[in-house]
ZANU-18193 format. One record per residue (C-alpha): residue number from 1; residue in one letter; x, y, z. Coordinates in steps of 0.5 Angstrom, whole numbers, padded with zeros to 4 digits. Example, Ala and Ser with C-alpha at 12.3 -4.5 7.8 and 13.67 -1.06 7.14 Angstrom:
<pts>
+-----+------+-------+-------+-------+
| pos | code |    c1 |    c2 |    c3 |
+-----+------+-------+-------+-------+
|   1 |    A |  0025 | -0009 |  0016 |
|   2 |    S |  0027 | -0002 |  0014 |
+-----+------+-------+-------+-------+
</pts>
This chain:
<pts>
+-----+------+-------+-------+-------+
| pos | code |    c1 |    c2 |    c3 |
+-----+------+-------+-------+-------+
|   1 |    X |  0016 | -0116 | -0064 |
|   2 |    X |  0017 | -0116 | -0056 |
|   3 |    X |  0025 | -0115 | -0057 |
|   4 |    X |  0024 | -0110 | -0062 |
|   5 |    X |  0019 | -0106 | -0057 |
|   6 |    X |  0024 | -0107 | -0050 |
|   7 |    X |  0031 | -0105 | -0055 |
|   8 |    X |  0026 | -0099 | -0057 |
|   9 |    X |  0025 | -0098 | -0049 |
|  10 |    X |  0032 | -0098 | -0047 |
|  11 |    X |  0035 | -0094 | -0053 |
|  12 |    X |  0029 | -0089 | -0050 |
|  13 |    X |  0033 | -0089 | -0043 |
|  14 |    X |  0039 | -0089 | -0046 |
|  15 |    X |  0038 | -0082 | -0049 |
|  16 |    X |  0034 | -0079 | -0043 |
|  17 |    X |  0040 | -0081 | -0038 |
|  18 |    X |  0046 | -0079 | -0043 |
|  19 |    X |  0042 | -0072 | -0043 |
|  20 |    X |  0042 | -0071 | -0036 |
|  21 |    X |  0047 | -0066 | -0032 |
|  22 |    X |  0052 | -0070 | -0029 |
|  23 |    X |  0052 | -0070 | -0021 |
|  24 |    X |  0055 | -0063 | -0018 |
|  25 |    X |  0060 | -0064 | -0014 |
|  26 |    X |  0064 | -0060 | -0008 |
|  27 |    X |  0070 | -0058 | -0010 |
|  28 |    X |  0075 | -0052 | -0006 |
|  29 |    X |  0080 | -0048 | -0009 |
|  30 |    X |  0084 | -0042 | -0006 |
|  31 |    X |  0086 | -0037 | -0011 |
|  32 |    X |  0089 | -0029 | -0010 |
|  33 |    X |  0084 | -0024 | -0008 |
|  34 |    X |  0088 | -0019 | -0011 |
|  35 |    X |  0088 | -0022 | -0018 |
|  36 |    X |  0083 | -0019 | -0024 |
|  37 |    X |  0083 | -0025 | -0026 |
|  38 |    X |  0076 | -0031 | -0024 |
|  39 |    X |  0078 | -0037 | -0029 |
|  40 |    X |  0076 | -0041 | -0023 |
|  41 |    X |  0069 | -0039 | -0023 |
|  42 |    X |  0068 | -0041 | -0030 |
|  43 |    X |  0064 | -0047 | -0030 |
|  44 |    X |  0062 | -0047 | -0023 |
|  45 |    X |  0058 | -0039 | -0026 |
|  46 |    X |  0057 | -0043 | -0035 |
|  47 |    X |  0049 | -0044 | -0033 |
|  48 |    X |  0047 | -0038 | -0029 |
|  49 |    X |  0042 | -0033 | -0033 |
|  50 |    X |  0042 | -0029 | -0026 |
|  51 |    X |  0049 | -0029 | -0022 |
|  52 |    X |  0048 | -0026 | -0015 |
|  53 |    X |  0054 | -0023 | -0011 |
|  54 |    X |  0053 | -0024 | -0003 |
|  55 |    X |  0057 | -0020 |  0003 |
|  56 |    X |  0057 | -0022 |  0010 |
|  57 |    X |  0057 | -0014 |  0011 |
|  58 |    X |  0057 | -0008 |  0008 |
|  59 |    X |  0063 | -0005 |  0012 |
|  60 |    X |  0069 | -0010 |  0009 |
|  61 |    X |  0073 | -0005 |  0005 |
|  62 |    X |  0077 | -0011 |  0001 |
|  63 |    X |  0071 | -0014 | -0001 |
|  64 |    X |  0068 | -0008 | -0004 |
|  65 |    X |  0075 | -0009 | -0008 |
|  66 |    X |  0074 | -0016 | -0009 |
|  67 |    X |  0066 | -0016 | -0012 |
|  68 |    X |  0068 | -0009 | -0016 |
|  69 |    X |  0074 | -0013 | -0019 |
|  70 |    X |  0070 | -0020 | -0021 |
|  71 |    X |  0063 | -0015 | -0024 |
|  72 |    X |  0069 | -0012 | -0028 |
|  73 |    X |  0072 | -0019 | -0030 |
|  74 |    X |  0065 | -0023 | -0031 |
|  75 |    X |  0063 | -0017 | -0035 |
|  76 |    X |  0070 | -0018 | -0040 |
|  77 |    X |  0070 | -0025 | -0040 |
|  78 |    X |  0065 | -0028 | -0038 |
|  79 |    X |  0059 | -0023 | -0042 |
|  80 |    X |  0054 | -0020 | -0036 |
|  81 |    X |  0052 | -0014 | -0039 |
|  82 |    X |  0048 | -0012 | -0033 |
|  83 |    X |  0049 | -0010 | -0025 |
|  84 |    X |  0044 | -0009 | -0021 |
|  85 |    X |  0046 | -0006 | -0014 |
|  86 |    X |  0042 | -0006 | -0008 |
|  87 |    X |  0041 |  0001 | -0010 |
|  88 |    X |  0035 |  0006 | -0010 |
|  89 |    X |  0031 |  0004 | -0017 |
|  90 |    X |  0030 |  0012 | -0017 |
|  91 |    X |  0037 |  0014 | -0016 |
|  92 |    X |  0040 |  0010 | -0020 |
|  93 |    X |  0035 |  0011 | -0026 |
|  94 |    X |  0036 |  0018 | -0026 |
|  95 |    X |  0043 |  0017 | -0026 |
|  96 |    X |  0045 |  0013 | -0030 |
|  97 |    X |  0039 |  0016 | -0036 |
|  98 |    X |  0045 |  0021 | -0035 |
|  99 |    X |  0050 |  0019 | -0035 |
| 100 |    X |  0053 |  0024 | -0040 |
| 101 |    X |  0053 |  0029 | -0036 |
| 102 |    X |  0057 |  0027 | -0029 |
| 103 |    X |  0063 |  0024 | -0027 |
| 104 |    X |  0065 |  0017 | -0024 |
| 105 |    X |  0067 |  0020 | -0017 |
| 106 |    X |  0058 |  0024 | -0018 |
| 107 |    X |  0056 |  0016 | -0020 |
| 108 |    X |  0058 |  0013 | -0014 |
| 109 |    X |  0054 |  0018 | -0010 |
| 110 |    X |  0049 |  0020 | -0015 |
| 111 |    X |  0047 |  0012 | -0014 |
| 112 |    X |  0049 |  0006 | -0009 |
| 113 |    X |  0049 |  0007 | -0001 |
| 114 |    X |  0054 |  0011 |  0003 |
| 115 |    X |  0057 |  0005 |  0007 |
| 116 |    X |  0059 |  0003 |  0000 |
| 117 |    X |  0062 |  0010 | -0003 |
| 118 |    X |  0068 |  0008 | -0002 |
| 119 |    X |  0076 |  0008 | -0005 |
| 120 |    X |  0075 |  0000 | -0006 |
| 121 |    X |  0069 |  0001 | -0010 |
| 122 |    X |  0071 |  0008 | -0014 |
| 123 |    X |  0075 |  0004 | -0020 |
| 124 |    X |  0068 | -0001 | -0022 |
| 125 |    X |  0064 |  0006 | -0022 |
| 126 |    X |  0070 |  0009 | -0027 |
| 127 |    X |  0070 |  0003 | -0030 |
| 128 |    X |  0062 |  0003 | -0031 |
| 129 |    X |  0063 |  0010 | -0032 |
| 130 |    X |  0068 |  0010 | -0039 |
| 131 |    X |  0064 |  0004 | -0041 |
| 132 |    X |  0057 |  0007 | -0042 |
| 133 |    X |  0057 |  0010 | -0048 |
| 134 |    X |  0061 |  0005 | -0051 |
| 135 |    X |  0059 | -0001 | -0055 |
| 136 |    X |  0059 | -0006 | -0050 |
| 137 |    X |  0056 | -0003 | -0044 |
| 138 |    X |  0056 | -0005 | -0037 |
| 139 |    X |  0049 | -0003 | -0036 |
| 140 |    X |  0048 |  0000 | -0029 |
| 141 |    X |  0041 | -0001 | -0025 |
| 142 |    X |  0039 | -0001 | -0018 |
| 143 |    X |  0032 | -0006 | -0015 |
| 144 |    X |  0032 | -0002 | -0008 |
| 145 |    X |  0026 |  0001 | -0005 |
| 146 |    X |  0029 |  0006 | -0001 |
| 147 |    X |  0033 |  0012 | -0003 |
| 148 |    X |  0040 |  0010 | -0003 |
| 149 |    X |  0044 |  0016 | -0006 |
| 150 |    X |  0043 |  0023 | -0008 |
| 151 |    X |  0040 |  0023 | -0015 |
| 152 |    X |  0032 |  0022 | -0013 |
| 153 |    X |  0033 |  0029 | -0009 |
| 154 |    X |  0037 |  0033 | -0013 |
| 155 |    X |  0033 |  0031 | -0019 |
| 156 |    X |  0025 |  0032 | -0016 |
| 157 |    X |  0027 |  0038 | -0012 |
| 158 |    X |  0032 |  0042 | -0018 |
| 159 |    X |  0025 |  0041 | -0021 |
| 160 |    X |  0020 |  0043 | -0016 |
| 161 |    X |  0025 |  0049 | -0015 |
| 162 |    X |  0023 |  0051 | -0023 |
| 163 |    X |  0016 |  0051 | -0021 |
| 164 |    X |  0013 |  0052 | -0014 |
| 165 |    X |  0015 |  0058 | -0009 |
| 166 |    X |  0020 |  0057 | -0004 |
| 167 |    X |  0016 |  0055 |  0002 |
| 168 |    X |  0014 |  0049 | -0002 |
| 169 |    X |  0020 |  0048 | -0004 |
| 170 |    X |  0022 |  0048 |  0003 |
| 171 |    X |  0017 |  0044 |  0006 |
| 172 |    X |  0018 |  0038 |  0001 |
| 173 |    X |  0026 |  0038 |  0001 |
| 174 |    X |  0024 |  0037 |  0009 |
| 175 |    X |  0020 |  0032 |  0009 |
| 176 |    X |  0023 |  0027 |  0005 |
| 177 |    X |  0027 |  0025 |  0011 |
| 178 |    X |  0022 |  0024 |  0015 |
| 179 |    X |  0022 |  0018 |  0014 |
| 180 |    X |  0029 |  0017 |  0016 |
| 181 |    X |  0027 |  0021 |  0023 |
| 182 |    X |  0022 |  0016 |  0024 |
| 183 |    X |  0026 |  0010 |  0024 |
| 184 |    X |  0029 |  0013 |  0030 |
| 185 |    X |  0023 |  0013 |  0033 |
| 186 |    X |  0022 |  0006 |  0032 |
| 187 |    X |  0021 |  0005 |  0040 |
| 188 |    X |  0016 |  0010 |  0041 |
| 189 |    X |  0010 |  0010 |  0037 |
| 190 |    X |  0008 |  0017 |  0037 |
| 191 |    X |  0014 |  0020 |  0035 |
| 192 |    X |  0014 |  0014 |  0029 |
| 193 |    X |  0006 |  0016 |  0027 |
| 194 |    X |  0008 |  0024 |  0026 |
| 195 |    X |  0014 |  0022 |  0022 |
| 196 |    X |  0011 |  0017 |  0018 |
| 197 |    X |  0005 |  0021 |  0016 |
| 198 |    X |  0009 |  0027 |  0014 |
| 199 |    X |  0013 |  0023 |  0010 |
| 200 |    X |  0007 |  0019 |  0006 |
| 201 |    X |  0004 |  0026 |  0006 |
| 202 |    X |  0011 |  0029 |  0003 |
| 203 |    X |  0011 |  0023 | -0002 |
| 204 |    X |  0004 |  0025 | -0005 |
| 205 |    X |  0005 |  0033 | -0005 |
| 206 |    X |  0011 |  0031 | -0009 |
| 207 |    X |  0007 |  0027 | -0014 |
| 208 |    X |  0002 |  0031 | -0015 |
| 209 |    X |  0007 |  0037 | -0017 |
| 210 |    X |  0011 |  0033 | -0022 |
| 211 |    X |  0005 |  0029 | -0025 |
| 212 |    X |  0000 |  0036 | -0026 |
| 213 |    X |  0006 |  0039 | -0029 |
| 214 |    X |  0008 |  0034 | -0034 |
| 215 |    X |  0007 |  0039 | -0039 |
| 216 |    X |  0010 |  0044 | -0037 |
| 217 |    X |  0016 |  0040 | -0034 |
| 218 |    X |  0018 |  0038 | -0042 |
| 219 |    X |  0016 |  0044 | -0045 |
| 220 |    X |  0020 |  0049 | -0041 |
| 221 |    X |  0025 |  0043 | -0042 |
| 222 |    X |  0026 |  0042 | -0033 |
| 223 |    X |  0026 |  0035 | -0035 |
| 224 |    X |  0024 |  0029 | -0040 |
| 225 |    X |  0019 |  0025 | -0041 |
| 226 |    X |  0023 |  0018 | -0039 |
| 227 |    X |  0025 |  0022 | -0032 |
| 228 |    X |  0018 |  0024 | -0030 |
| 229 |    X |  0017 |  0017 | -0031 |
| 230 |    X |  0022 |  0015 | -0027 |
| 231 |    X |  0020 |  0019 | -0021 |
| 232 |    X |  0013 |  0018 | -0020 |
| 233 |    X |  0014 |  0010 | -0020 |
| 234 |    X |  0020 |  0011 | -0016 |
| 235 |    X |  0015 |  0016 | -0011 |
| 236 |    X |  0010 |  0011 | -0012 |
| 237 |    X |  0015 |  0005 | -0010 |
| 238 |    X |  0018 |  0009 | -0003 |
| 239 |    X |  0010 |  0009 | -0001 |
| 240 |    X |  0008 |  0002 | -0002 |
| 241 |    X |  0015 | -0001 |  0001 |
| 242 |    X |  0012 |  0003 |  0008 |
| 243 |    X |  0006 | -0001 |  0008 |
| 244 |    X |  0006 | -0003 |  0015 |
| 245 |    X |  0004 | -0001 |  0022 |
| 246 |    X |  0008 |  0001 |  0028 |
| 247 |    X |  0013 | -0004 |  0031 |
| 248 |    X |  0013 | -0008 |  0023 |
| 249 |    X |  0018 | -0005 |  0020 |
| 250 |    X |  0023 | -0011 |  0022 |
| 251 |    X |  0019 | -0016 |  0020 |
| 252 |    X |  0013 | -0014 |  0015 |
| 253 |    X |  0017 | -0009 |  0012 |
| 254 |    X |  0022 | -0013 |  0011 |
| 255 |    X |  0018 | -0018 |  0007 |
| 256 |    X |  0015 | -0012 |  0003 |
| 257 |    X |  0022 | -0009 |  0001 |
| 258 |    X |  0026 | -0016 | -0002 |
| 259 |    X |  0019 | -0018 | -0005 |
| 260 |    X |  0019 | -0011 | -0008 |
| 261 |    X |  0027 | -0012 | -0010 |
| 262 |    X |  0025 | -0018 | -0013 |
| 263 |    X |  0019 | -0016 | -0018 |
| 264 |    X |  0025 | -0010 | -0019 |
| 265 |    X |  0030 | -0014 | -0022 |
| 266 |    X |  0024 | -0020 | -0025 |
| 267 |    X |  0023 | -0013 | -0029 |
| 268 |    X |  0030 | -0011 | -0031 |
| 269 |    X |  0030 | -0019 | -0033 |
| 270 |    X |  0025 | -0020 | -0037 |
| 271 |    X |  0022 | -0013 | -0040 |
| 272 |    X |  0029 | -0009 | -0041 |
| 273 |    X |  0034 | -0015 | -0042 |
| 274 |    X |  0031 | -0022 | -0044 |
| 275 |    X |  0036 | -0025 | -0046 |
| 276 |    X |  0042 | -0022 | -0043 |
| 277 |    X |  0046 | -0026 | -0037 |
| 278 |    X |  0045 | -0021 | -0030 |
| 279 |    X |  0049 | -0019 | -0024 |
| 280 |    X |  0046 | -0018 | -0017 |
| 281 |    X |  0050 | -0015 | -0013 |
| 282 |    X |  0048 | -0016 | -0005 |
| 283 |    X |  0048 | -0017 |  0003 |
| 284 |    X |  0048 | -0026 |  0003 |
| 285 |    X |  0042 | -0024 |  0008 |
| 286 |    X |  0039 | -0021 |  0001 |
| 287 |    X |  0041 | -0025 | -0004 |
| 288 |    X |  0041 | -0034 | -0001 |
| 289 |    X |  0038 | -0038 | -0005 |
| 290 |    X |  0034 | -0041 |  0001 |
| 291 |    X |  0033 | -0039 |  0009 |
| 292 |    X |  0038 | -0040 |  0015 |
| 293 |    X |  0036 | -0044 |  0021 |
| 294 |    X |  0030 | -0041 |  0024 |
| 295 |    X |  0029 | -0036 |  0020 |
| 296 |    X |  0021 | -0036 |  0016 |
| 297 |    X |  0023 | -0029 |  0012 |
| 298 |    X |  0022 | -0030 |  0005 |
| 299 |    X |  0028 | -0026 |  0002 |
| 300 |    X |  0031 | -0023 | -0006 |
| 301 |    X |  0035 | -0029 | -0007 |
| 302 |    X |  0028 | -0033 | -0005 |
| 303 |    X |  0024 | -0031 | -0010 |
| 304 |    X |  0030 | -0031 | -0016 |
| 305 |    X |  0031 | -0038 | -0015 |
| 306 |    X |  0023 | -0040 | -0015 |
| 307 |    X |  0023 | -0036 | -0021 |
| 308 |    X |  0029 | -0037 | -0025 |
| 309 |    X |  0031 | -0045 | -0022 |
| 310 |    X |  0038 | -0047 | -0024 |
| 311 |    X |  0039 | -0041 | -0027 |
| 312 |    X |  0040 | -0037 | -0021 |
| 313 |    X |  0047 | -0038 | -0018 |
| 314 |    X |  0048 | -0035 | -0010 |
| 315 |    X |  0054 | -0034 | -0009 |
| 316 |    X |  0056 | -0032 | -0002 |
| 317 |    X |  0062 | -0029 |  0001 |
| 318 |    X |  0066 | -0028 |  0008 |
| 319 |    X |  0071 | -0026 |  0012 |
| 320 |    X |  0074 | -0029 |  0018 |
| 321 |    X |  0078 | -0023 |  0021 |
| 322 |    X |  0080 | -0015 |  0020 |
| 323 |    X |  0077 | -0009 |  0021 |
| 324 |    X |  0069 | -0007 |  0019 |
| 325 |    X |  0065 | -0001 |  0019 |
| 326 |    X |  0059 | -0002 |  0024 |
| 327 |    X |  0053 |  0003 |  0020 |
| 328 |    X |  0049 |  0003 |  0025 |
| 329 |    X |  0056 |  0006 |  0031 |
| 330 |    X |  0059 |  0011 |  0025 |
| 331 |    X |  0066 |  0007 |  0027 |
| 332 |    X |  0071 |  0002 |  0025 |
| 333 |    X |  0073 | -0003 |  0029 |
| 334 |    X |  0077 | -0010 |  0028 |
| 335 |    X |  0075 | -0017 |  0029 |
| 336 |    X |  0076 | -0024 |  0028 |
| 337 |    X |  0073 | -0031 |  0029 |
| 338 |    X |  0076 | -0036 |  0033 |
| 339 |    X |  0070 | -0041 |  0035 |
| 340 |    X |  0070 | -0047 |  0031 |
| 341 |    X |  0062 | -0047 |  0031 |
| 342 |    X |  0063 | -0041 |  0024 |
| 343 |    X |  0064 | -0043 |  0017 |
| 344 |    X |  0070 | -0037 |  0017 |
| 345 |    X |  0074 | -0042 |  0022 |
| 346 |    X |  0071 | -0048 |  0019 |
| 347 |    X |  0073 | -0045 |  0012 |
| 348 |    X |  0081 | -0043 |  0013 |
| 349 |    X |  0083 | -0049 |  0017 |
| 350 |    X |  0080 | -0055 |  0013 |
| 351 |    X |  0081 | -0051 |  0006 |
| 352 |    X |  0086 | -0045 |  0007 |
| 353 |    X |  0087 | -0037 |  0007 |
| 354 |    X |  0082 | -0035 |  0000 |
| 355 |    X |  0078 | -0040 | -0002 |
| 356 |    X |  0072 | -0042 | -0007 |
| 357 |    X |  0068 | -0047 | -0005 |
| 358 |    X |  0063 | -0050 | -0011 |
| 359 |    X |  0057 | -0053 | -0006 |
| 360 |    X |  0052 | -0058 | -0008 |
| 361 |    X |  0044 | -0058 | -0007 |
| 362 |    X |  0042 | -0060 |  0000 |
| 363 |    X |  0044 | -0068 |  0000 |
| 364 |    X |  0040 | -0070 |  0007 |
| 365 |    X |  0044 | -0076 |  0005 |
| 366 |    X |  0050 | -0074 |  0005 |
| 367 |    X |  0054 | -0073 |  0011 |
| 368 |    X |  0059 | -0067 |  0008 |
| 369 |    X |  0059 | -0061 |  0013 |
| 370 |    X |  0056 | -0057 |  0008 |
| 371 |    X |  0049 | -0061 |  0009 |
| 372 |    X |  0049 | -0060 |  0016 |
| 373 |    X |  0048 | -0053 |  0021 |
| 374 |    X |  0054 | -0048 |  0021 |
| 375 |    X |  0054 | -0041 |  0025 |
| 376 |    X |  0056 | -0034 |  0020 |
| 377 |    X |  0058 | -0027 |  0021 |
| 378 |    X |  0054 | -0023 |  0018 |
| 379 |    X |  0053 | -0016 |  0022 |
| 380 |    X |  0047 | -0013 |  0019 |
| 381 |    X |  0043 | -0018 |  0020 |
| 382 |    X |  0044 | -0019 |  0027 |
| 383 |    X |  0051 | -0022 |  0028 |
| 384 |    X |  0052 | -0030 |  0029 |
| 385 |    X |  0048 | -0032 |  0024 |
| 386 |    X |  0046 | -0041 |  0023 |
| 387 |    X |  0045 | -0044 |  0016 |
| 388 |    X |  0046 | -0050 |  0013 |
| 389 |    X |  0050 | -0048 |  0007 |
| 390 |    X |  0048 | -0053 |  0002 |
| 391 |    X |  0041 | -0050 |  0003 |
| 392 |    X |  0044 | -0042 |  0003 |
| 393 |    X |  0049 | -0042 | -0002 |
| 394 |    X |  0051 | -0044 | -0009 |
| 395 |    X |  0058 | -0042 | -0008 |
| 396 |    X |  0062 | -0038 | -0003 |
| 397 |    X |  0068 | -0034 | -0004 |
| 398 |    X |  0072 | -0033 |  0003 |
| 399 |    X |  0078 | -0028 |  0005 |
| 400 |    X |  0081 | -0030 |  0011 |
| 401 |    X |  0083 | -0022 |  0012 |
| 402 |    X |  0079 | -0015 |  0010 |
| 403 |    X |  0081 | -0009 |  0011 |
| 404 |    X |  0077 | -0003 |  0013 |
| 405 |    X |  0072 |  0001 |  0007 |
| 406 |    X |  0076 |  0008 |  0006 |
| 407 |    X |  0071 |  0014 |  0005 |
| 408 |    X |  0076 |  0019 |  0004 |
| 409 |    X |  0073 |  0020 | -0003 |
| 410 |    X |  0067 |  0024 |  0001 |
| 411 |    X |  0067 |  0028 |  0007 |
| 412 |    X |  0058 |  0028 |  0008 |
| 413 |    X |  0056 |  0024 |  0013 |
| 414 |    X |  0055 |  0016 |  0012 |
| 415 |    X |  0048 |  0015 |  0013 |
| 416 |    X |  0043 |  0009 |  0011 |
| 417 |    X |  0037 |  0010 |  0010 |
+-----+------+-------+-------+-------+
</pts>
């Protein structure tokens, strides 16, 4: 009985250990930045329900080319069915819900961020464009709480002007950027109050328009139920995301934005798409799957993998040198990085020019580089950034050179808000 109990215990472990995962290992590839194709990403990516694209900076126009490429190739092969862009929710809502009605270059600057609008970036939204009404869509939705493109002021103010007089229709299409005058002000409390209250008082004036005149709205077919809806809860978002005091806009603001963000794409997962494989497109700084050295915000990429465990794959990206589009000074200018202290430089020398690099979880045990601290180039986020990337990253993708966005396809002003 003793024997037939202890070889019943062993076959019991036998089969728990053959089920598990094999441990995951460190590998480098290099593979052509130029190329439509990802096959090495197959199998790093075969688990990930939410795959998240991260960039060390917005201004890096090949990488506006390399992501639009590899959107397209995980959509084609690989079965992502849906994009969710650091984006105005509103924007992209509205835009996409007509889609029927624009063209690809009217998408681009309906929807995502003016330093994102550029000729790189042009053929994913022709593509997504061409392939809306088809039967494998690539669907299109945006998780950010501030107002990224022109759909959300287009479509409320085109319906205000069919209801109110003028001098309404003024005073709102006014104060809708007040809160982009207020975070000019962010060092001078005065000036950011009047500006902030005008803004919330704004966003409430609007909201109690569209929501009073629902009935007229739909009967005078100005616009339709789904879009009202789309309106009010975007209003209702651009009030809460500005739920701090003076002086917390880069801290506490910040928390309430990615949090926001990530109840955004829990939705979007969960309620519209349940068994659908999703593509976050973002800032590393947004999309880490874990903290930099020093670093005590709670990101996107934080609650995603909290929420979504193994499932969640963020996939980093750098470059060491090239020229960048600084949002902030409205210039391009070139760089490079030499100090053996950043990952760019650690990167190109040990392993090559374009490199994916597939990391392991955090192994304090393991002496690889990628457990230990590492410095990044990330300008949004304040330049030189320390990490251990074990920590932050599932993946990174590298490109030793990139170059500048070109932003011919729009003349207007390039603005963040």
């Amino acid at each position: 009985m003793q024997k037939h109990t202890f070889l019943f215990i062993v076959f019991i472990l036998v089969g728990l250990f053959s089920c598990q995962k094999p441990a995951k290992k460190f590998s480098a590839s290099q593979f052509d930045p130029n190329s439509k194709r990802f096959e090495f990403l197959r199998d790093a990516v075969k688990d990930a329900k939410v795959l998240a694209l991260g960039e060390s900076s917005h201004g890096f126009g090949s990488m506006h080319t390399l992501k639009s490429n590899l959107v397209q190739y995980l959509h084609k092969d690989l079965g992502y069915e849906v994009l969710v862009m650091e984006a105005g929710y509103g924007d992209v809502g509205l835009s996409w819900y007509n889609i029927d009605k624009s063209t690809d270059k009217q998408l681009i600057n309906s929807t995502i961020p003016a330093n994102l609008r550029s000729k790189q970036m042009l053929p994913l939204f022709t593509y997504l464009h061409d392939n809306a009404e088809s039967e494998k869509p690539l669907e299109l939705r945006g998780m950010d709480t501030n107002i990224s493109g022109t759909a959300f002021r287009y479509r409320l103010m085109w319906t205000i002007r069919r209801l109110e007089p003028k001098v309404i229709q003024d005073s709102i299409e006014n104060g809708l950027y007040d809160f982009a005058r207020a975070v000019e002000y962010v060092n001078n409390e005065e000036q950011w109050e009047k500006y902030m209250t005008g803004y919330l008082q704004t966003l409430d004036f609007a909201k109690s328009i569209i929501d009073e005149s629902r009935e007229d709205i739909i009967e005078l077919e100005i616009a339709e139920e789904k879009e009202i809806e789309l309106m009010i809860n975007y209003i209702n978002m651009l009030k809460k995301v500005v739920d701090y005091d003076y002086g917390e806009m880069y801290s506490r603001g910040l928390h309430i934005r990615d949090s926001m963000m990530a109840v955004n794409v829990f939705d979007i997962v969960e309620k519209e798409f349940p068994n659908t494989k999703i593509i976050v497109w973002g800032h590393n700084g947004h999309i880490e799957k874990g903290p930099g050295e020093d670093d005590n915000m709670k990101w996107l990429g934080h609650y995603l993998k909290e929420k979504f465990g193994d499932e969640y794959y963020a996939l980093g990206m750098f470059a060491k040198k090239g020229f960048i589009y600084q949002t902030d000074a409205g210039k391009t200018s070139n760089f490079e990085l030499k100090s053996p202290s950043f990952i760019e430089t650690k990167i190109r020398t040990d392993y090559g020019k374009n490199v994916f690099l597939d990391i392991p979880p955090f192994d304090q045990s393991n002496s690889n580089w990628v457990n230990k601290p590492i410095d990044g180039y990330e300008l949004e986020a304040g330049g030189q950034v320390r990490f251990i990337p074990s920590k932050r990253f599932d993946g990174i993708l590298f490109i030793e050179e990139t170059e500048a966005p070109d932003y011919k396809i729009n003349e207007q002003k390039r603005r963040t808000n």
